[in-house]
Every structure is written in C-alpha cells, then in structure tokens.
N, C-alpha and C positions, 0 to 999 in steps of 0.2 A: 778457938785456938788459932793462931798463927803462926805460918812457917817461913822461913827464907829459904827459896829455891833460887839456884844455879843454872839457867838454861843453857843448851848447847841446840843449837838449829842443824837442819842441815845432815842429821846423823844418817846412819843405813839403819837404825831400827828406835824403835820408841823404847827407852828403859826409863825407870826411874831408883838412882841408887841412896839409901839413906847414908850421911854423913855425920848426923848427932841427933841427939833427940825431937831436933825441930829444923834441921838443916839438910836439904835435897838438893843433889844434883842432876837434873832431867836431861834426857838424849829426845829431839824429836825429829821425826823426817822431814816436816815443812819448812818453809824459809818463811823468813821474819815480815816478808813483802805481806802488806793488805791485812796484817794482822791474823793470817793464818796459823803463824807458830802458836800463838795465844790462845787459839779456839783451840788448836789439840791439845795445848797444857792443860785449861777446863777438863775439856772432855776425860783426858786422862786421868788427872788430878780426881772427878769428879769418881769416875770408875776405882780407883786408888784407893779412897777414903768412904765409899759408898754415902757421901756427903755434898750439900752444896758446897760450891768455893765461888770464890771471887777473888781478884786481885786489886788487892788495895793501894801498892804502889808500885810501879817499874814497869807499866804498861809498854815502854819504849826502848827497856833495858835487858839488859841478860842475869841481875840480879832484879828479883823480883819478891814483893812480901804478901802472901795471900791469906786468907782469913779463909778458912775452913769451918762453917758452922757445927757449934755443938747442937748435938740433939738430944 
C-alpha cells in the first residue's frame, strides 16, 4: 500500500492526523537537518501501521510517498 504524507517538522509533539483514505498529515518534533525528521517519520509510521515502511519518494521534501508493506 501507499500513502502520501504531509510532513510538518519542528512541532511540540509528534501526531499523525488521517485526511483521506491514503492521505496523512504528520507533526514531528525533529528538524529536517541530517535526516532526522525522516527516522522519526519511520519510526512513527512504522509504530502506526505495525508494518514496515519505507519512503519511496520525497526524501528532501515535506510531501512525501511511502510504501507501507502488506503482510
């Protein structure tokens, strides 16, 4: 499955709010520096969906499309 997520860096707390069936907007507390916003999206994501993920494209961007493996 994939989704398009919405990132927001930088927040006072980590949410993740759904906007359609496949459409997220995430709050994370890190900054985007050294790629740390990205590890807590994983991390989160991965907690989220009790799934792997990966991000397949927007490594660099605040929209981003991840591939959530089915199981």
């Amino acid at each position: 499955m994939k989704i398009l997520v919405s990132v927001k860096t930088n927040s006072a707390s980590q949410e993740i709010k759904k906007i359609s069936n496949n459409k997220y907007k995430i709050f994370l507390k890190k900054s985007p520096e050294d790629n740390k916003a990205n590890i807590e999206l994983l991390k989160l994501l991965n907690k989220h969906f009790n799934s792997e993920v990966k991000i397949i494209k927007g490594k660099t961007s605040k929209e981003k499309i991840i591939k959530v493996k089915d199981d």
